[in-house]
C-alpha atoms as a printed R data frame, in Angstrom:
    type eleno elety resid chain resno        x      y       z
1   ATOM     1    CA   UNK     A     1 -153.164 17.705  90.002
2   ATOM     2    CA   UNK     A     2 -156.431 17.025  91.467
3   ATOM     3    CA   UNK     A     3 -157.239 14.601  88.860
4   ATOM     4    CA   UNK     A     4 -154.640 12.346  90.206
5   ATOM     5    CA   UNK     A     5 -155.374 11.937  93.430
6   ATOM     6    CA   UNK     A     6 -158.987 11.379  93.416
7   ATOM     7    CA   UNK     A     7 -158.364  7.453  91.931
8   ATOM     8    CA   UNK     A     8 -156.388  6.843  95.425
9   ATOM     9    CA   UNK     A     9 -157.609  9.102  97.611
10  ATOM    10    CA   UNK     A    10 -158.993  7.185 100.176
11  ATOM    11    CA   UNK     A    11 -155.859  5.098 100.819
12  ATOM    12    CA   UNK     A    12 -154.085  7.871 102.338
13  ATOM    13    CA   UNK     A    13 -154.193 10.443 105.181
14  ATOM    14    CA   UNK     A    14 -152.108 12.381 102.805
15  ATOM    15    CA   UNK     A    15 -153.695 12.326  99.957
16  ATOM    16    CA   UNK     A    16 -156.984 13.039 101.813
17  ATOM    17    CA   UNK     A    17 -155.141 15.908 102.799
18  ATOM    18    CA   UNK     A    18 -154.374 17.087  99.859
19  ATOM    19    CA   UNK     A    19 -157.555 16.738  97.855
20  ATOM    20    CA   UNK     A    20 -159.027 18.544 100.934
21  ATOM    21    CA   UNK     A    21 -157.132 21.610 100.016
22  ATOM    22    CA   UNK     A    22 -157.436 21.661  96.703
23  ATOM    23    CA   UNK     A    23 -161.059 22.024  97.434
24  ATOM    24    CA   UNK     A    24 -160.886 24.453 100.174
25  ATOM    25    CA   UNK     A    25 -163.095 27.852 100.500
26  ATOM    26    CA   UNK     A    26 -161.002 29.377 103.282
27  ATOM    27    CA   UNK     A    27 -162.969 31.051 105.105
28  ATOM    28    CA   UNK     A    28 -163.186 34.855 107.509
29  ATOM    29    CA   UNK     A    29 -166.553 35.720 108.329
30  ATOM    30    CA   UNK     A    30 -165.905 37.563 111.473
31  ATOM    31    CA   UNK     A    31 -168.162 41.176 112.428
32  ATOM    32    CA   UNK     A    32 -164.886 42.906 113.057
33  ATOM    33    CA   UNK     A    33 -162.917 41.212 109.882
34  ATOM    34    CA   UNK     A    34 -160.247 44.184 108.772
35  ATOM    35    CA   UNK     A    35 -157.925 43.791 105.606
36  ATOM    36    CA   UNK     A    36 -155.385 43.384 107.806
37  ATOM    37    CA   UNK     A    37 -157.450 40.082 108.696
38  ATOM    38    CA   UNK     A    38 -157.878 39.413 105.427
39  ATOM    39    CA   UNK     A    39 -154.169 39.841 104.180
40  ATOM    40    CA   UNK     A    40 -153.244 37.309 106.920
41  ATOM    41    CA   UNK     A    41 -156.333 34.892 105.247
42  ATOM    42    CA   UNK     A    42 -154.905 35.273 101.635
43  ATOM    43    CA   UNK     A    43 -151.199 34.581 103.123
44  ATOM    44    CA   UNK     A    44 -152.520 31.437 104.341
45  ATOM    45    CA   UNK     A    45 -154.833 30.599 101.033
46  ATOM    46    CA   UNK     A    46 -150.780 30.343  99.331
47  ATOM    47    CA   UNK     A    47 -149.795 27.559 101.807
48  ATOM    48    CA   UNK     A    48 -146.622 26.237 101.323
49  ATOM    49    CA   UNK     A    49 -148.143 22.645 100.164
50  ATOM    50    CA   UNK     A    50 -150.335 24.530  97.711
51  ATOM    51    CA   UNK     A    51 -153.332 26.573  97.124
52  ATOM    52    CA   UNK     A    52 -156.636 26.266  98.354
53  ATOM    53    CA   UNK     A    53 -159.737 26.476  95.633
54  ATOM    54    CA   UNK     A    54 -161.157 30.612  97.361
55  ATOM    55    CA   UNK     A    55 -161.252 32.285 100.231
56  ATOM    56    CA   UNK     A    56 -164.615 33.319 101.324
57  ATOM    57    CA   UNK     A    57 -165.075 37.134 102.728
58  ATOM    58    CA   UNK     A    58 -167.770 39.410 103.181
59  ATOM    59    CA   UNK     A    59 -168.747 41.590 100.273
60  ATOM    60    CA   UNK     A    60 -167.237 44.970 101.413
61  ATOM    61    CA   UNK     A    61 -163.609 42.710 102.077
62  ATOM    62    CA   UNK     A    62 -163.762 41.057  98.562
63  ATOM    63    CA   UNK     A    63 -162.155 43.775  96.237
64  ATOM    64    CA   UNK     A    64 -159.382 43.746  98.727
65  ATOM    65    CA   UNK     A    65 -159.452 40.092  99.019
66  ATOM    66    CA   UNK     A    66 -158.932 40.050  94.949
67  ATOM    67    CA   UNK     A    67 -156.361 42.715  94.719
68  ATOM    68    CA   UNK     A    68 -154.398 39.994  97.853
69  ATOM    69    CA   UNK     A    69 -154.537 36.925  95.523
70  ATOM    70    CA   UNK     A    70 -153.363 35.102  92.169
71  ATOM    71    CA   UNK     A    71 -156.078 34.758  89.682
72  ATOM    72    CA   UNK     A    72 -155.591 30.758  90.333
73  ATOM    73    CA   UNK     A    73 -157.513 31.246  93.577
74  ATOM    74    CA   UNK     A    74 -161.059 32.281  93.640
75  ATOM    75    CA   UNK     A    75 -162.642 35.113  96.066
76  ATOM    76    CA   UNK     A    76 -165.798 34.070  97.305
77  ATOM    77    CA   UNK     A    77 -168.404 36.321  99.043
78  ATOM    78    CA   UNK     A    78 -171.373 36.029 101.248
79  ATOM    79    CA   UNK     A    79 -174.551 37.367 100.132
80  ATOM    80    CA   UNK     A    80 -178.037 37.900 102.461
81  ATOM    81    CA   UNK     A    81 -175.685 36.359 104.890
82  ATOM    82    CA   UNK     A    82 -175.922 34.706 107.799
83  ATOM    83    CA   UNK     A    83 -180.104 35.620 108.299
84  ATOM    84    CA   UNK     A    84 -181.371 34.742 104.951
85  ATOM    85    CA   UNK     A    85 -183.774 37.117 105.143
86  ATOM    86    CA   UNK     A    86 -186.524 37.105 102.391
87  ATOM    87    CA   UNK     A    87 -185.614 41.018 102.025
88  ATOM    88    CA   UNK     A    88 -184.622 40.783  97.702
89  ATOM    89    CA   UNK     A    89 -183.012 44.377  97.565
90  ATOM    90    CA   UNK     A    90 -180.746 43.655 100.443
91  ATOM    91    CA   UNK     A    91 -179.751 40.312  98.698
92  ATOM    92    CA   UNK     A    92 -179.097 42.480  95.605
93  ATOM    93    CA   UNK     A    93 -176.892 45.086  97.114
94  ATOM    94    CA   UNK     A    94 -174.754 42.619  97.978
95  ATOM    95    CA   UNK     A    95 -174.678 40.868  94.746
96  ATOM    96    CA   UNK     A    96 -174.111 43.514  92.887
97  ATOM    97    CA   UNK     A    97 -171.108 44.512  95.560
98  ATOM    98    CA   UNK     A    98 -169.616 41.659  94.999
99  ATOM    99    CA   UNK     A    99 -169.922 41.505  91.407
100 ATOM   100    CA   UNK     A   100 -168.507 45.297  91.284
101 ATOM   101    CA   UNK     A   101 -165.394 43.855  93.200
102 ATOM   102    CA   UNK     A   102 -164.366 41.159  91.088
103 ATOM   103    CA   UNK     A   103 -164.927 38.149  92.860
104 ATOM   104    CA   UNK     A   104 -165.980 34.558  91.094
105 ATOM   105    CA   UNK     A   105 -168.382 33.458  93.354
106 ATOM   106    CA   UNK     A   106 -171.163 34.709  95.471
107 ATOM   107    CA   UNK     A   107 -172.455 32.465  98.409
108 ATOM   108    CA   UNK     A   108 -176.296 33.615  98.858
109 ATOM   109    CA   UNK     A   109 -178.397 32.143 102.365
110 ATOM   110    CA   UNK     A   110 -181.752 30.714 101.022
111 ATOM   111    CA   UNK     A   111 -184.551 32.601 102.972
112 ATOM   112    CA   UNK     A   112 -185.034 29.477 104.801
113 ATOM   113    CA   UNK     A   113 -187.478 30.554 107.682
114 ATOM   114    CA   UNK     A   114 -189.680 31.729 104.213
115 ATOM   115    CA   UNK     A   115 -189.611 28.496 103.460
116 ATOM   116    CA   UNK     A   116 -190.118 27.089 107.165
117 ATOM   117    CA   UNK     A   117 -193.563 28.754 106.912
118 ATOM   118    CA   UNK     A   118 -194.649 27.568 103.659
119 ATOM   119    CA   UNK     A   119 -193.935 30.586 101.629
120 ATOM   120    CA   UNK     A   120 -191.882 29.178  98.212
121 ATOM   121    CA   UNK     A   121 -192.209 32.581  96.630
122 ATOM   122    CA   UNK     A   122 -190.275 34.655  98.649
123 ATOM   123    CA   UNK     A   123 -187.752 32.061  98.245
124 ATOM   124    CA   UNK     A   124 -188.159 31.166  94.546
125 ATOM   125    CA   UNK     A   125 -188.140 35.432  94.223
126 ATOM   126    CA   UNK     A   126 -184.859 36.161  95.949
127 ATOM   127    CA   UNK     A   127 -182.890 33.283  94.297
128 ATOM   128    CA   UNK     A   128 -184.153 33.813  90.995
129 ATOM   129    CA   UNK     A   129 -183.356 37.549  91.273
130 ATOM   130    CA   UNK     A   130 -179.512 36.474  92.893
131 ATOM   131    CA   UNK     A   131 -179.128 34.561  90.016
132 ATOM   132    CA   UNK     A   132 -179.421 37.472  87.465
133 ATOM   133    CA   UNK     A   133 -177.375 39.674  89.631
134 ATOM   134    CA   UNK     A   134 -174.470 37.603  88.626
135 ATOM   135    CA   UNK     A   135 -174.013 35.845  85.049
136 ATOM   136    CA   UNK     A   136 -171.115 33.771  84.850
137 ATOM   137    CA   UNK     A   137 -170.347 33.705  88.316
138 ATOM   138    CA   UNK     A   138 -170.610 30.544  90.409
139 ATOM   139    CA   UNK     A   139 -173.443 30.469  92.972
140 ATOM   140    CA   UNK     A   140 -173.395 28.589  95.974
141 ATOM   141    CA   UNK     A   141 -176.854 28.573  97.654
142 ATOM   142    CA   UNK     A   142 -176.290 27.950 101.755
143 ATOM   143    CA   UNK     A   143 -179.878 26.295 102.832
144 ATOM   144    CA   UNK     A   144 -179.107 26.192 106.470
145 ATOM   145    CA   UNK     A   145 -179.998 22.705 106.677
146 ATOM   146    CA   UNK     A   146 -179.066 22.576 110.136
147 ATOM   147    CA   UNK     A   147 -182.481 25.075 111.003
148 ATOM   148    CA   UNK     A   148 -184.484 23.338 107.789
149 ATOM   149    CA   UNK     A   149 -183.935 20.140 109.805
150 ATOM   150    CA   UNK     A   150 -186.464 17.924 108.414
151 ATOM   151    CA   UNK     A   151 -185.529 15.906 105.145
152 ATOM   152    CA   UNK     A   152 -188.741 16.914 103.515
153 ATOM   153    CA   UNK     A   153 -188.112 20.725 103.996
154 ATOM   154    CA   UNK     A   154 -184.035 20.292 102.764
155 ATOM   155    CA   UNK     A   155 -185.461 18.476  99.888
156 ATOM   156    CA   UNK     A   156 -187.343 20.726  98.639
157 ATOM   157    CA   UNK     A   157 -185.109 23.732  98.868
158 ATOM   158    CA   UNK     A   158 -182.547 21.441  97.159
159 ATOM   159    CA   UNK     A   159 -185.402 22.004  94.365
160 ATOM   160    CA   UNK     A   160 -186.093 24.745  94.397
161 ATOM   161    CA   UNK     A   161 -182.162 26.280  94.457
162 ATOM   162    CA   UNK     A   162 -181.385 23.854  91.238
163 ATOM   163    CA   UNK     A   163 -184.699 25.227  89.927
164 ATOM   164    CA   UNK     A   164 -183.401 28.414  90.250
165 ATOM   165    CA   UNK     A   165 -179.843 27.880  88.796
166 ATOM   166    CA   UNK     A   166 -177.373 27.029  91.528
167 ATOM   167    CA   UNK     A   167 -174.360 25.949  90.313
168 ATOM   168    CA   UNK     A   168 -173.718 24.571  93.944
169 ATOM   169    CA   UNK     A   169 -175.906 23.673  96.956
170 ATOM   170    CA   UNK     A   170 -174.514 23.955 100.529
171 ATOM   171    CA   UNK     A   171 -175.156 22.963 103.787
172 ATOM   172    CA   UNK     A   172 -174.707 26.026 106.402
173 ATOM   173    CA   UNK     A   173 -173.590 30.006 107.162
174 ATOM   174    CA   UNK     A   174 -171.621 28.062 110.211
175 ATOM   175    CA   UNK     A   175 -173.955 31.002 112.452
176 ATOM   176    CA   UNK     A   176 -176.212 28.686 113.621
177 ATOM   177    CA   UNK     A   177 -175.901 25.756 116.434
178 ATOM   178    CA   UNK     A   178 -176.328 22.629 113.812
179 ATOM   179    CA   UNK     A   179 -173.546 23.313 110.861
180 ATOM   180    CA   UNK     A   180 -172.894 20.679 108.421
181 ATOM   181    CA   UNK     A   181 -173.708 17.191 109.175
182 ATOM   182    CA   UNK     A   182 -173.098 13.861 107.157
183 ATOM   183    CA   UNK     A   183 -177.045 13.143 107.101
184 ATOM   184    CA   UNK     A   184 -177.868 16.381 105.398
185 ATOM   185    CA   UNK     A   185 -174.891 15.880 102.980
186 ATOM   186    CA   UNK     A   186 -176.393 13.004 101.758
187 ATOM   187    CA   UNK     A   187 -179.528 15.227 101.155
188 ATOM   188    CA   UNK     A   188 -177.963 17.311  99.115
189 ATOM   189    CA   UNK     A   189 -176.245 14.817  97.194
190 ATOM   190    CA   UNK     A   190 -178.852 13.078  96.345
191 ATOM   191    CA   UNK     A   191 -180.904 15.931  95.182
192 ATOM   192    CA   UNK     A   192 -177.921 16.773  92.899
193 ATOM   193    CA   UNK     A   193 -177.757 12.946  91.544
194 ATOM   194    CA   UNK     A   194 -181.525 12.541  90.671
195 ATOM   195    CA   UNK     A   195 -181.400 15.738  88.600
196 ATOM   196    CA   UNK     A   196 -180.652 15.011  84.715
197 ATOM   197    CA   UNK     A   197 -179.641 18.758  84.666
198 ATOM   198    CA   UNK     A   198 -177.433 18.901  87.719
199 ATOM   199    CA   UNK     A   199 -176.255 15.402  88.177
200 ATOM   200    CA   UNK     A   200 -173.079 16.322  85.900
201 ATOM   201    CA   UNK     A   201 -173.004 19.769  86.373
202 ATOM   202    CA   UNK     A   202 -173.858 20.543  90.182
203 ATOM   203    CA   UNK     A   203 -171.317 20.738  92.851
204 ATOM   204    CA   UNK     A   204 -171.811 20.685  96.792
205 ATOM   205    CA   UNK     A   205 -170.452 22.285  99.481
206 ATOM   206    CA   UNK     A   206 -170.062 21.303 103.546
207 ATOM   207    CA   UNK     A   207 -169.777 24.269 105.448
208 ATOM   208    CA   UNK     A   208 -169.423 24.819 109.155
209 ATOM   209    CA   UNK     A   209 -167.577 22.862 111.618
210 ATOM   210    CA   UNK     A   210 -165.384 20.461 109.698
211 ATOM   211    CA   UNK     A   211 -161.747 20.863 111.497
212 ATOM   212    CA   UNK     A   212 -159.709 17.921 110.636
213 ATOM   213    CA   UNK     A   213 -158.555 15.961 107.773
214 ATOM   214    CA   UNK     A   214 -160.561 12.662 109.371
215 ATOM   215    CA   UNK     A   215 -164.076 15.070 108.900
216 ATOM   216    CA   UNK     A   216 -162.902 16.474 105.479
217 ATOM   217    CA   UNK     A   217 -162.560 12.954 104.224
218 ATOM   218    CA   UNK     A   218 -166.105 11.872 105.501
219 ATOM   219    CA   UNK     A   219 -167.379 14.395 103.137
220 ATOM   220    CA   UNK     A   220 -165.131 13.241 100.240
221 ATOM   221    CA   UNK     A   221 -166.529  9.864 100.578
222 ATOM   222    CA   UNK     A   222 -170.108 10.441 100.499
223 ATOM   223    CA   UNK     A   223 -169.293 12.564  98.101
224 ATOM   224    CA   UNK     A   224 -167.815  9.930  95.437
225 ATOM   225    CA   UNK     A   225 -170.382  7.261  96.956
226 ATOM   226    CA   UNK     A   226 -173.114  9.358  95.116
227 ATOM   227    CA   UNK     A   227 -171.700 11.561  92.326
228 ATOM   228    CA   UNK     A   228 -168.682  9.366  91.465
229 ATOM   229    CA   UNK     A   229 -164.704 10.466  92.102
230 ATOM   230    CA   UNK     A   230 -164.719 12.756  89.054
231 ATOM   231    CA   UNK     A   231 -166.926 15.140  91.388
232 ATOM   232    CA   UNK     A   232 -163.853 14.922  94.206
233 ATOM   233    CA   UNK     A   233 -162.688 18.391  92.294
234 ATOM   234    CA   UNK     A   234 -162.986 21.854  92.782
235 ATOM   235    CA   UNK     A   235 -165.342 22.092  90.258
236 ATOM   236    CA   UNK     A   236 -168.062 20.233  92.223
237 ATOM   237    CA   UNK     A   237 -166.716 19.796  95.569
238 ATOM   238    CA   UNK     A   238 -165.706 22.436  98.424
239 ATOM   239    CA   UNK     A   239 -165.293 22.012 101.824
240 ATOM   240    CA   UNK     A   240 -165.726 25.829 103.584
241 ATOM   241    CA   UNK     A   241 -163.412 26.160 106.828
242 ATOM   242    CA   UNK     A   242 -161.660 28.314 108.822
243 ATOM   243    CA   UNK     A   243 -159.487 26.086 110.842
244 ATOM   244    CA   UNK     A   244 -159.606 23.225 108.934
245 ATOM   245    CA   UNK     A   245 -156.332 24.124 106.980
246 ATOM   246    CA   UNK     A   246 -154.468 23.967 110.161
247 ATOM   247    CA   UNK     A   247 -154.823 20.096 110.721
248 ATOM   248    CA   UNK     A   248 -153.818 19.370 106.692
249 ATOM   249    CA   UNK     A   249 -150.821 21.464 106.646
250 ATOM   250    CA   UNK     A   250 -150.271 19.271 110.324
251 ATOM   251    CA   UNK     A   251 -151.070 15.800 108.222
252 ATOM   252    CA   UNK     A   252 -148.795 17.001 105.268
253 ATOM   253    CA   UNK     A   253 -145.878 17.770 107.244
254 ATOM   254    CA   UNK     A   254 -145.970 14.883 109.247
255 ATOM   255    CA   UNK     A   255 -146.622 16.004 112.392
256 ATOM   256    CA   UNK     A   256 -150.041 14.636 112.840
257 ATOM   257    CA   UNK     A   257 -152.160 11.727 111.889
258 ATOM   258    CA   UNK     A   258 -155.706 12.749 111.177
259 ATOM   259    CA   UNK     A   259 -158.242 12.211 114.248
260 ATOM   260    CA   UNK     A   260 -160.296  9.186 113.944
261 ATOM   261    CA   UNK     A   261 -163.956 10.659 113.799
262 ATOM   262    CA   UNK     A   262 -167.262  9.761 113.790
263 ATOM   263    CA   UNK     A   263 -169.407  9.559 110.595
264 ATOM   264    CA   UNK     A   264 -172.409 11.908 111.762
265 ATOM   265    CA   UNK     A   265 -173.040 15.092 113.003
266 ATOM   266    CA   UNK     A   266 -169.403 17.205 113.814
């Protein structure tokens, strides 16, 4: 289905919509998260206008969050998360926690203030050894761009997390004051373009803040704008929200328009 709408996407609030939750990582990062929380979550992951892509948990919630859902959705979980800490073992418990429970995807935090100070090991190090922790599933790497801030630092952990494997690079934890933001999007994106390796391969992520269709569809557009609409899938594209199925089930129903919104920083 996805497929189809990417050709007209654009034209229509409800198709944006849509293609939105196709690509969705649904997402309950709360302290105090409970499986009662996380029943509710994987309720609304089977929303009546379809599924969304995963739901993303914490590692001790994903077995449950597996056992919850249909094998069509994927159960994403956070590793080294939301510090990214340059500690490797802690990064590696979780890994191998959520490995153990069955999930498809594990969503590490870059050790960004490693990088911050100039220290590329520690970061090269913990990916690298994240990376092993988990053949065949998909890894997201989360570079906090928002605390990176500079384009010459989120360049070059765009490097090194491709050198290291990711099969996705994303913008934020949403645990820090700056989440995801158009200008670091485009970043990332073009990062994944300029790789031969990754270019066709490579998928990104916006994480943190995005609450409306109008946002979502910023995203969608740089998104074609520099890997082409056959990257407006699953595959290569997520959008990881809490909220932000609230306003598409709103825009599908007919009971809203999305909000008109700017094309920067939300």
């Amino acid at each position: 289905m996805t497929a189809n709408l990417t050709a007209n996407w654009s034209s229509s609030s409800q198709i944006s919509a849509r293609l939105a939750l196709a690509c969705l990582d649904l997402t309950s990062l709360n302290d105090a998260d409970s499986e009662a929380d996380i029943a509710a979550l994987c309720q609304r992951a089977q929303s009546r206008f379809g599924p969304v892509a995963a739901v993303c948990v914490w590692p001790r919630l994903a077995a449950f969050a597996r056992a919850q859902l249909p094998a069509s959705i994927a159960v994403a979980a956070v590793a080294n998360f939301p510090h990214g800490d340059a500690d490797i073992d802690a990064a590696l418990r979780d890994t191998k926690d959520i490995v153990q429970a069955g999930a498809q995807e594990v969503d590490v935090v870059l050790p960004y203030r490693s990088l911050m100070v100039g220290d590329e090991r520690a970061v090269v190090e913990l990916l690298v050894a994240v990376r092993r922790a988990c053949p065949g599933l998909l890894l997201k790497v989360i570079l906090e761009t928002g605390e990176l801030k500079t384009p010459e630092l989120i360049k070059r952990a765009c490097q090194l997390s491709l050198d290291a494997g990711a099969d996705f690079l994303k913008t934020s934890t949403g645990k820090t004051p700056v989440s995801a933001t158009l200008e670091a999007a485009r970043l990332l994106l073009g990062a994944i373009a300029a790789s031969p390796s990754a270019k066709t391969r490579v998928g990104f992520k916006a994480s943190g803040g995005i609450r409306t269709v109008a946002e979502a569809a910023a995203y969608l557009a740089l998104t074609q704008e520099l890997l082409g609409a056959h990257a407006l899938a699953p595959q290569r594209f997520r959008i990881g929200a809490s909220s932000l199925l609230h306003d598409i089930e709103a825009v599908l129903s007919g009971a809203s328009e999305p909000s008109t919104a700017p094309r920067g920083a939300y």
